[in-house]
SELOVEX-276038 format. One line per 5 residues: number of its first residue (from 1); their letters; for each residue x, y, z of N, C-alpha, C. Coordinates in steps of 0.001 Angstrom, whole numbers, plus 524288, in hexadecimal, padded with zeros to 5 digits. Atoms other than C-alpha are relative to their C-alpha. Example, Ala and Ser with C-alpha at 12.3 -4.5 7.8 and 13.67 -1.06 7.14 Angstrom:
BEGIN
1 = AS = 8037A:7FB5A:80000:8300C:7EE6C:81E78:80384:804B0:80000  7FCCC:7FB5A:7FFC4:83566:7FBDC:81BE4:7FCFE:80442:802DA .
This chain:
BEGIN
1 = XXXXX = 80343:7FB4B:80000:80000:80000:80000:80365:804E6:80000  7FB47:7FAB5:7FE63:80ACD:80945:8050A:8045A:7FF86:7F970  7FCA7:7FFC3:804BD:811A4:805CE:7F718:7FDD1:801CF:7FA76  80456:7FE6D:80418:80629:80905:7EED2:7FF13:807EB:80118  801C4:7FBB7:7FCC1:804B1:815D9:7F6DF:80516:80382:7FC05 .
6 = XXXXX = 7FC70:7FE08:801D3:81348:8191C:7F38D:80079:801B9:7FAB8  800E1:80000:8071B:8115C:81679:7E4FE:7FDAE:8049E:7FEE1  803FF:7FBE8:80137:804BA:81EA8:7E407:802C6:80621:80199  7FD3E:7FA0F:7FE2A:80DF5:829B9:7EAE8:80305:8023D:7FC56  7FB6C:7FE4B:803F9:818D5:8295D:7E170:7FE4C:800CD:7FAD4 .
11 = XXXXX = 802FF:7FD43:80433:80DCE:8293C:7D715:7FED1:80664:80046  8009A:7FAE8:7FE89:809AA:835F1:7DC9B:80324:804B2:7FECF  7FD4F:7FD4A:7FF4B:8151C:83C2E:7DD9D:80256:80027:7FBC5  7FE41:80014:80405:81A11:83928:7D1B0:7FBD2:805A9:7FBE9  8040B:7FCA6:8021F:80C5D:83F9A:7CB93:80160:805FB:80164 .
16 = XXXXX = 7FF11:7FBC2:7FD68:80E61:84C17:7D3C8:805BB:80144:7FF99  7FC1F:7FDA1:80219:81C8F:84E1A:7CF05:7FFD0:7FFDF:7FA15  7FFE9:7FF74:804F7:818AB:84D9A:7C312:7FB15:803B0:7FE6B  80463:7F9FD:7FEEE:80CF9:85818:7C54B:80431:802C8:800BA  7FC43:7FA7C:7FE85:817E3:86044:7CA47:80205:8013F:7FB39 .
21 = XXXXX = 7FC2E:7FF0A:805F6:820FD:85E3E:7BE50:7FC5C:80442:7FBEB  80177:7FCD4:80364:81735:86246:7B586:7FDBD:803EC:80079  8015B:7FAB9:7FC49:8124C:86D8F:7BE8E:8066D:80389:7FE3E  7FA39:7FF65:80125:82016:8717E:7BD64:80160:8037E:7F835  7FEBA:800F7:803DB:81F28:87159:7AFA8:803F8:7FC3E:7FCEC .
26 = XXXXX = 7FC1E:801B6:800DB:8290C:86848:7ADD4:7FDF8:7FA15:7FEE2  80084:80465:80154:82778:85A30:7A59D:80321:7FD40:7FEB4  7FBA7:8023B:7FFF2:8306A:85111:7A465:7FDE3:7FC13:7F9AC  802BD:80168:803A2:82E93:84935:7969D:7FFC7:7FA28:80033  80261:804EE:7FE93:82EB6:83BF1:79C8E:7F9F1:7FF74:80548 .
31 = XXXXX = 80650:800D8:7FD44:821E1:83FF0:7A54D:7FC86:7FF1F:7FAAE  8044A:7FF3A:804B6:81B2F:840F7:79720:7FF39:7FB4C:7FC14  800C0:80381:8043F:814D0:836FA:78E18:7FE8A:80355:7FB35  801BB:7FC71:80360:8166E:83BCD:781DE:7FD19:7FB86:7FB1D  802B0:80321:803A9:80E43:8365C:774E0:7FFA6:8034B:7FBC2 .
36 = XXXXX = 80084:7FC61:803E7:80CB6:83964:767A0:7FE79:7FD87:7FCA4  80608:8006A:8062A:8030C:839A1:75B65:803FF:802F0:7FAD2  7FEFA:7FE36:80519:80984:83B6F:74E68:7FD3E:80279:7FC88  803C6:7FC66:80338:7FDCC:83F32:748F8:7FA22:7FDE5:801DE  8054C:7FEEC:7FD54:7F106:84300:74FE9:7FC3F:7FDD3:7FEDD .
41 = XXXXX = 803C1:80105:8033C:7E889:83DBB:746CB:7FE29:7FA93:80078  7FD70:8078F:80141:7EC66:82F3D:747A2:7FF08:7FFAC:80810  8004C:8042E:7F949:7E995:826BF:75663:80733:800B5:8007B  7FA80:7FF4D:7FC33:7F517:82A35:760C3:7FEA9:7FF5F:8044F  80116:801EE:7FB90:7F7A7:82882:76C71:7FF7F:80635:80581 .
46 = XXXXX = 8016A:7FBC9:7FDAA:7F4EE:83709:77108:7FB85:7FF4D:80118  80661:7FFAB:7FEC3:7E733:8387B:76F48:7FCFA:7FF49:7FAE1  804D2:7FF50:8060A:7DA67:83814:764E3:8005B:80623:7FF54  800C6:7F999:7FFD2:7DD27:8451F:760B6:7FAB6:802D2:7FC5F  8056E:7FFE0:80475:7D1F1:84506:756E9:7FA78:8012A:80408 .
51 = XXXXX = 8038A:800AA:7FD0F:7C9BA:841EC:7635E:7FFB3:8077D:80476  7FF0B:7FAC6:7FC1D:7CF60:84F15:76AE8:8004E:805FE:7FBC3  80161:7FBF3:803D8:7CC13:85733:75DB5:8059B:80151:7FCF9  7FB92:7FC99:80311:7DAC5:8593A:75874:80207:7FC41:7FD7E  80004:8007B:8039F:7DD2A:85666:74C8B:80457:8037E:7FC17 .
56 = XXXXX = 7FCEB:7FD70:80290:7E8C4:85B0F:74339:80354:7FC93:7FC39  7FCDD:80440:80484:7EFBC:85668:735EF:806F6:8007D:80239  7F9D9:801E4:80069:7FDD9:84FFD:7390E:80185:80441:806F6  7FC45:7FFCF:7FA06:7FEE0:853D2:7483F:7FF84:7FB32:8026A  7FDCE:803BB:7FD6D:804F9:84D9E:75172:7FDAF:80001:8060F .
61 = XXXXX = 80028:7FF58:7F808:8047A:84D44:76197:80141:7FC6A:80148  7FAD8:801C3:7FC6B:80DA5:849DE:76C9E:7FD21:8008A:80404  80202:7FD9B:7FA58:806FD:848E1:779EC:801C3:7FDBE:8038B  7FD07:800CE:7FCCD:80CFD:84A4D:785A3:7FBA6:7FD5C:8057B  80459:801A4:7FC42:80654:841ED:792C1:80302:7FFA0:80438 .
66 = XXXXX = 7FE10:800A6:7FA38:808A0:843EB:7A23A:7FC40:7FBFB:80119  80038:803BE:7FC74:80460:83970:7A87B:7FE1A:8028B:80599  8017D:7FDA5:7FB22:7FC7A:83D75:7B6B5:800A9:80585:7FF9A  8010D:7F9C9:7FFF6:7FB64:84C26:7B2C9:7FD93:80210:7FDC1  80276:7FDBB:80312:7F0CD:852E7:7B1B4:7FFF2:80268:7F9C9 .
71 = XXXXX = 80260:7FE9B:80628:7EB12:857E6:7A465:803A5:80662:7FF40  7FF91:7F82D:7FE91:7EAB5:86685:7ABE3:806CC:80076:801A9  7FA03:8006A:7FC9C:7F84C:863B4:7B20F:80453:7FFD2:7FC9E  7FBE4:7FF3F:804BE:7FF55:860C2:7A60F:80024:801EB:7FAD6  80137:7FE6B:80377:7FAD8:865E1:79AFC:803A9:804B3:7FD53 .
76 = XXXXX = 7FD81:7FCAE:800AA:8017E:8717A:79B04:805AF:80080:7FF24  7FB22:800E5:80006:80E3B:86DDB:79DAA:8019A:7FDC4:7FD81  7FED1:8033A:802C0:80E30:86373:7942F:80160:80442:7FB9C  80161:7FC37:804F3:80AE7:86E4C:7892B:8053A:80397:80067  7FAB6:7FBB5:80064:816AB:87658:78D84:80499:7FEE7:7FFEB .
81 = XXXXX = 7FC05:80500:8008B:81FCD:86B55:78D85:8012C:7FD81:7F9DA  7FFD3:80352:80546:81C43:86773:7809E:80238:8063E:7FC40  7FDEF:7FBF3:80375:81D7E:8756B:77BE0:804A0:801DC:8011A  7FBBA:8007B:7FE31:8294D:87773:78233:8055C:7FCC6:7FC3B  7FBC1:80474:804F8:82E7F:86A7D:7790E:7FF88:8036D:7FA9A .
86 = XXXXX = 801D4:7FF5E:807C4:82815:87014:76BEB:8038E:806DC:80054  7FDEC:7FA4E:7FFB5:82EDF:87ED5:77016:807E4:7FF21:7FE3D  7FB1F:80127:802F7:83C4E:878B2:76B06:7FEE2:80154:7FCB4  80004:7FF16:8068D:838AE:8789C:75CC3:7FE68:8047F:7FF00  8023B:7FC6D:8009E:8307F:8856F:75E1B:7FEFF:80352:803DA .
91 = XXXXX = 8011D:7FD9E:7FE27:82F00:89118:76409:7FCB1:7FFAF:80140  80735:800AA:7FCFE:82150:89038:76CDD:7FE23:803DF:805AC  80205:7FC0A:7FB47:81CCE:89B97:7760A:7FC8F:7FF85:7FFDD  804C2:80087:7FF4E:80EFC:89AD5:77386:7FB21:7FB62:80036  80333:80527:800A6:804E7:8906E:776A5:7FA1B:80275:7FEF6 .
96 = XXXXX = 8062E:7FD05:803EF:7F797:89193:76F89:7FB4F:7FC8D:804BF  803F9:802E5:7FE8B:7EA38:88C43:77694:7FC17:7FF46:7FD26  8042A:8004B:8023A:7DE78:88710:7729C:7FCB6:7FF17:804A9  80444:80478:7FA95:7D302:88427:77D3A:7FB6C:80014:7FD53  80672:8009B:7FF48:7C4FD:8805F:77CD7:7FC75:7FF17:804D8 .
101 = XXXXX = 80095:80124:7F96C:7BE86:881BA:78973:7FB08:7FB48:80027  804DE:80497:7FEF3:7B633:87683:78E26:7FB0B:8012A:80212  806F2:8014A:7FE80:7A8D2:87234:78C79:7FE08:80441:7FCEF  80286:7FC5C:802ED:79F2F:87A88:78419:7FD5E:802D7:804C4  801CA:7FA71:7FFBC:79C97:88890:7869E:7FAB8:800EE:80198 .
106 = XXXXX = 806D7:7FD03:80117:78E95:88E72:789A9:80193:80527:7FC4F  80131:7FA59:802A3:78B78:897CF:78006:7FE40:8045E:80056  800E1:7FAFD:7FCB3:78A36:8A3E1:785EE:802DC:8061D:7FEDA  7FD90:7F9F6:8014C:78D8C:8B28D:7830D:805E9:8019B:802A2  7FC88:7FEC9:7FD2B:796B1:8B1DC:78D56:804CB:7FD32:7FFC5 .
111 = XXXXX = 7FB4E:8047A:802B1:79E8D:8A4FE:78854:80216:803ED:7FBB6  7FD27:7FC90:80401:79F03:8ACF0:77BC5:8044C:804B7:7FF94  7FC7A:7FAAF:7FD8E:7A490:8B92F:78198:80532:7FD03:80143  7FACF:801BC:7FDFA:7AF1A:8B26A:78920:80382:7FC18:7FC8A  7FC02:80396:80300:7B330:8A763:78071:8042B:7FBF9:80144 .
116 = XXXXX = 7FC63:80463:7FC97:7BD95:89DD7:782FE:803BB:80383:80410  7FAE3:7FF33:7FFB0:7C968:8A54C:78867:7FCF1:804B0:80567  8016A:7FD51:7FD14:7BFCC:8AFCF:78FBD:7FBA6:7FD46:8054D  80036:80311:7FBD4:7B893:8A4A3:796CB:8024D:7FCF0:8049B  7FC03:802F8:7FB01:7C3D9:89D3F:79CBE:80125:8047E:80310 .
121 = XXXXX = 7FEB0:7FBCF:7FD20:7C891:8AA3D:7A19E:7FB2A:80140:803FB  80498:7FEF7:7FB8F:7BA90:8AC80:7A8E7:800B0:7FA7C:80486  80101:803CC:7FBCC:7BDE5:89F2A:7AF09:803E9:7FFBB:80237  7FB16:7FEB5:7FAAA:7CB93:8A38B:7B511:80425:8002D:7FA6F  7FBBD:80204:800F4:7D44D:89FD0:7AB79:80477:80515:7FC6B .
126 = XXXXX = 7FCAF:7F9BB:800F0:7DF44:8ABA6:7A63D:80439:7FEA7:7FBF7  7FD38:800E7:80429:7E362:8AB70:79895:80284:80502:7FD54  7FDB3:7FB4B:801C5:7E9AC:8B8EA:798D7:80632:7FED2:7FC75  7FB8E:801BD:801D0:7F6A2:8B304:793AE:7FF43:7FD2F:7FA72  801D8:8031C:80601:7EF85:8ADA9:787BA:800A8:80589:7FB9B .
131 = XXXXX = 7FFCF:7FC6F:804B8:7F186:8B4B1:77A1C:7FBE4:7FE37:7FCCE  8033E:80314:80598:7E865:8B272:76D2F:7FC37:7FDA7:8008B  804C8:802DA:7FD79:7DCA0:8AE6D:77609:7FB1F:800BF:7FBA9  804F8:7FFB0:80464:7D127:8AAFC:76BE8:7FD08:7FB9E:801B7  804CA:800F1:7FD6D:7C359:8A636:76EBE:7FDD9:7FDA3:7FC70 .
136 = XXXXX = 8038C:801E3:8025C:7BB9C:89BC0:76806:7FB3E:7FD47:8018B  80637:803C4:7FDC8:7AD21:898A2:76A13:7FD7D:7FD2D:7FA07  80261:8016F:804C6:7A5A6:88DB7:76178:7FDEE:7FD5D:80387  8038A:7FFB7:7FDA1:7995C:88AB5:76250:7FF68:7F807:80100  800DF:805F3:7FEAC:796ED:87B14:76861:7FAFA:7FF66:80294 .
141 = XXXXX = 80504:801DE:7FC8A:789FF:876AE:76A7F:7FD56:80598:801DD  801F7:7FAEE:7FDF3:78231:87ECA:77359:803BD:804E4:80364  7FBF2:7FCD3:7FD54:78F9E:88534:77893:801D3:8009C:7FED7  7FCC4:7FF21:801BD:79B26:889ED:775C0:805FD:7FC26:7FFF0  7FA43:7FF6F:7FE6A:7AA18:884F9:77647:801DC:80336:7FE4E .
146 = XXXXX = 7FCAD:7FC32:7FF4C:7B3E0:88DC7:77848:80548:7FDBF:7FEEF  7FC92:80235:8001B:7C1CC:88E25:77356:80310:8066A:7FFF7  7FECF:7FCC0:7FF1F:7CBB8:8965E:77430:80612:7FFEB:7FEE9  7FBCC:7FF6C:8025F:7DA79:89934:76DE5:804C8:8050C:80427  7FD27:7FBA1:7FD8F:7E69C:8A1C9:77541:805B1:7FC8F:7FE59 .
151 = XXXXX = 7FBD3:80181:800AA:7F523:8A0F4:7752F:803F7:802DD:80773  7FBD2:7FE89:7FB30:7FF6F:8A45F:780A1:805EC:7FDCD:7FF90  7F936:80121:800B9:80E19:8A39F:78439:7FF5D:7F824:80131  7FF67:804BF:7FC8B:811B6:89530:786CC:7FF6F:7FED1:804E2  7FEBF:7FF5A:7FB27:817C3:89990:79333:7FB7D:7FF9F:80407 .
156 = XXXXX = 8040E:7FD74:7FBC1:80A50:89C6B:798EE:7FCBB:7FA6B:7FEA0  8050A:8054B:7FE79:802FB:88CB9:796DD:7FD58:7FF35:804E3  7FFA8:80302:7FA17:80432:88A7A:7A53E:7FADD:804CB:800FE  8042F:7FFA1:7FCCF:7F8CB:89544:7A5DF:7FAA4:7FD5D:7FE09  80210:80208:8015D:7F02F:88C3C:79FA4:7FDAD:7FB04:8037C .
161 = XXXXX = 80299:80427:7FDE1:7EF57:88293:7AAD8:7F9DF:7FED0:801A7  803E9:801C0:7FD61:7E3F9:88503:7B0FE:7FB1C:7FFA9:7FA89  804A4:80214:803D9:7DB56:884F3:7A3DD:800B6:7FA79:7FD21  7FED7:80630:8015E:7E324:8789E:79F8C:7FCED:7FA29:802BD  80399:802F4:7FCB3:7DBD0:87275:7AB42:7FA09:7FFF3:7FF9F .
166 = XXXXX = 8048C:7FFD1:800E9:7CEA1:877DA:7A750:7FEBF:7FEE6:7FC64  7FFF8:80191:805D9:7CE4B:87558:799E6:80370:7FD0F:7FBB6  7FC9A:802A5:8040B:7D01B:86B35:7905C:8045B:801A8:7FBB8  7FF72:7FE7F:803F2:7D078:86ED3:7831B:8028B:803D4:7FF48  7FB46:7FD68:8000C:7DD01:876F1:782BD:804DA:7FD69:7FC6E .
171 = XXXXX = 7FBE0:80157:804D4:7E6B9:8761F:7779E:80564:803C9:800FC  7FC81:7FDC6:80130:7F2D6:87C67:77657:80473:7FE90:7FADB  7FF00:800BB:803BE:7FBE3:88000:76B43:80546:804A4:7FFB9  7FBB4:7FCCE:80124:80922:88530:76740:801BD:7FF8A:7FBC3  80029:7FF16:804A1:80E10:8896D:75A93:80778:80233:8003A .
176 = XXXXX = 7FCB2:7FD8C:8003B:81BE3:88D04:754EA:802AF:8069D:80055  800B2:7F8CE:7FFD9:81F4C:89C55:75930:801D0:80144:7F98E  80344:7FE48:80227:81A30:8A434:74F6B:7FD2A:7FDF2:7FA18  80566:80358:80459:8102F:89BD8:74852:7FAEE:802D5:80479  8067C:7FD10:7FE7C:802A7:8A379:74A81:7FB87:7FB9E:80116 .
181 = XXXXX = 80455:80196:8007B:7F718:89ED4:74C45:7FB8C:7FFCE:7FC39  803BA:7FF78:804C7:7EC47:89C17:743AA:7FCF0:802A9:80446  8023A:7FDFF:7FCAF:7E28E:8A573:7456C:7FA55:7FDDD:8028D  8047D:80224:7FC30:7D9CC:8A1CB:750DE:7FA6C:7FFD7:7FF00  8058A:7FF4B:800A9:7CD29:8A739:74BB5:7FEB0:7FAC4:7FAFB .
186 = XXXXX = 8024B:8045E:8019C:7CC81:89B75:74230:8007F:7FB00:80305  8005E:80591:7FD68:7CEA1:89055:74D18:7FBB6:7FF0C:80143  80674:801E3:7FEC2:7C300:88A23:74D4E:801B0:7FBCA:8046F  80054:804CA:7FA87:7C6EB:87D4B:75772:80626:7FF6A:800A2  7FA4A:8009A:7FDFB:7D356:87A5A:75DD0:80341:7FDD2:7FCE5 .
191 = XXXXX = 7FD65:802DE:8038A:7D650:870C2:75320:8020C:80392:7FC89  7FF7B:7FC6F:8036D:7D6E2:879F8:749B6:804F0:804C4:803D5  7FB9B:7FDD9:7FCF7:7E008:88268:754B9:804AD:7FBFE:8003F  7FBDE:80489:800A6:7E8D5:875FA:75501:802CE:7FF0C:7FBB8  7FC87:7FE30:80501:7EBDA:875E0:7480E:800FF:803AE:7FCA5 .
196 = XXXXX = 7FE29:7FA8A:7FFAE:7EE08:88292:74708:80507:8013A:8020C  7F9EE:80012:7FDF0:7FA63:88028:74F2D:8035F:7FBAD:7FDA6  7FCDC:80209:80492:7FDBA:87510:7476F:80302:801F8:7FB8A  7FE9D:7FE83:80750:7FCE8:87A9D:73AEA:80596:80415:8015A  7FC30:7FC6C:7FEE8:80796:885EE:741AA:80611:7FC09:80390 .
201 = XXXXX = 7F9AE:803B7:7FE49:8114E:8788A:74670:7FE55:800AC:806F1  7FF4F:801C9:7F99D:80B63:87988:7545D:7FCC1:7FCF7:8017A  801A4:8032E:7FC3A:8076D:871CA:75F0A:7FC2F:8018B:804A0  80215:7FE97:7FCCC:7FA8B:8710F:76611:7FF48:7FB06:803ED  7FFB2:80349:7FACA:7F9D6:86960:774BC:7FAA9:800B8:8016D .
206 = XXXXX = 80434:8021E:80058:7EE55:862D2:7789F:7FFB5:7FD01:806A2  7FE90:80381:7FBBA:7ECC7:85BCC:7876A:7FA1B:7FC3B:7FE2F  803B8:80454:7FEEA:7E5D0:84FAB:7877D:7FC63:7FE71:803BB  80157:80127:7FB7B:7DC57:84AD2:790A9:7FC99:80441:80378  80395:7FDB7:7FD42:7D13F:84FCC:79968:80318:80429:802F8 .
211 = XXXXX = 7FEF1:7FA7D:7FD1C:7D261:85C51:7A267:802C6:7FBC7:80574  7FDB6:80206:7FC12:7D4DA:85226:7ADA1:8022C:7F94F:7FFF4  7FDDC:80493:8003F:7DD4F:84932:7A84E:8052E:7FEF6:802D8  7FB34:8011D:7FBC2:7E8DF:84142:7B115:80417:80234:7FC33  7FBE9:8005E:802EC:7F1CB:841A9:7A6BB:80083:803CF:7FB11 .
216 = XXXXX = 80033:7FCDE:8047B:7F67E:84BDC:79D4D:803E9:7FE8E:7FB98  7FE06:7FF81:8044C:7FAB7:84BB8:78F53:7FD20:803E1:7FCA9  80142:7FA66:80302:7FC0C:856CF:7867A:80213:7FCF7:7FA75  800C2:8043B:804A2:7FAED:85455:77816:80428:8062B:7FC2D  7FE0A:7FB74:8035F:80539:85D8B:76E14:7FFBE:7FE1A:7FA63 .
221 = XXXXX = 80245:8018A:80425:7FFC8:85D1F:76055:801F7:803FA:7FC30  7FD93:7FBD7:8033C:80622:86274:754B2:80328:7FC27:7FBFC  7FF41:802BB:80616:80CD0:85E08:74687:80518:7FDBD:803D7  7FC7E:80193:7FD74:816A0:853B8:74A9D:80690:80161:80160  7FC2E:7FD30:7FFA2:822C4:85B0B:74811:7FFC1:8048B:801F6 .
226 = XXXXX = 7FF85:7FAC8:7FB37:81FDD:866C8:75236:7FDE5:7FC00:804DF  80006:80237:7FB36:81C17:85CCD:75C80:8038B:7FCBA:8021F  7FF9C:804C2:7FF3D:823FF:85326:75BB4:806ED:8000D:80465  7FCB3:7FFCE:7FA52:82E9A:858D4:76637:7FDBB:7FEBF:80503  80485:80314:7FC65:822D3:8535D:76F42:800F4:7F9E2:80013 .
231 = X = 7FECE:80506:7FEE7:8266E:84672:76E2D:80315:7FD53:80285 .
């Protein structure tokens, strides 16, 4: 009993230095399972990407997996780790977003007014550090979804935690410095924002897995010769 006890301790403790580490920011690249899809299109051992809506001719993805760490817990750090690798070949200061906030909208004068980017802000959250903030409503059913486009320094992901925890459907995306953007007012769905960074040689990151999942893996998607320092 007293040897089972011990075990379960050194399980513990093991878990909880490895919360710290990546609190820390700091990953080591034997904590990580990494995997990879030659081409998205075709059965891998990432995910059904067809099933999670993304879709693109001749990409690739590399995804990285912690093991016992949160979704909310690692997510972030994974994404800055990976950009961190891909910032050899290319200059990268800016990371792009995409969100869609969860669950359909009521349709209301007052949804309309505020929009994506002016609602989260009524619910605490402080995206003064955001640039290029743009607002999309389409119409679903008897409600709305909401989506919503911005850019910021790299440096500043880490203020993203606490909406990383509230919300899924969060994309991110980085591009070679100075390749533009297509312009925003024709993105109709994220897909269409996704390969939009393709088509410019970049890479958009994806986390897998429910809001309260044990285990995180982050997914980096992009033509196989700009990802493939991910492997």
């Amino acid at each position: 009993m007293m040897l089972k006890a011990i075990s379960l301790a050194r399980k513990i403790s093991k878990i909880e230095a490895l919360i710290l580490t990546i609190r820390k920011g700091i990953i080591m690249i034997t904590d990580i399972t990494i995997r990879y899809a030659s081409n998205i299109s075709f059965k891998n051992e990432i995910a059904n990407f067809d099933s999670l809506g993304v879709a693109g001719e001749n990409i690739s993805a590399v995804s990285w997996e912690i093991k016992n760490m949160k979704r909310s817990d690692g997510t972030l750090t994974i994404i800055k780790e990976m950009v961190k690798k891909l910032s050899t070949s290319a200059d990268i200061e800016t990371i792009y977003i995409y969100i869609q906030l969860s669950g359909k909208q009521p349709d209301t004068r007052l949804i309309r007014y505020k929009k994506t980017w002016g609602l989260l802000k009524s619910r605490g959250y402080n995206f003064d550090f955001m640039s290029n903030k743009n607002d999309f409503i389409f119409n679903y059913g008897d409600g709305l979804a909401l989506s919503g486009t911005a850019s910021f320094d790299v440096s500043l992901l880490d203020n993203l935690s606490k909406l990383i925890k509230d919300e899924k459907k969060i994309f991110f995306a980085i591009a070679p410095s100075g390749k533009k953007e297509l312009e925003v007012a024709n993105i109709k769905s994220e897909l269409e924002w996704m390969n939009n960074f393709w088509s410019l040689n970049g890479v958009v990151f994806l986390t897998l897995g429910l809001l309260d999942e044990m285990d995180c893996e982050v997914v980096a998607l992009g033509k196989k010769t700009v990802i493939q320092g991910l492997k």
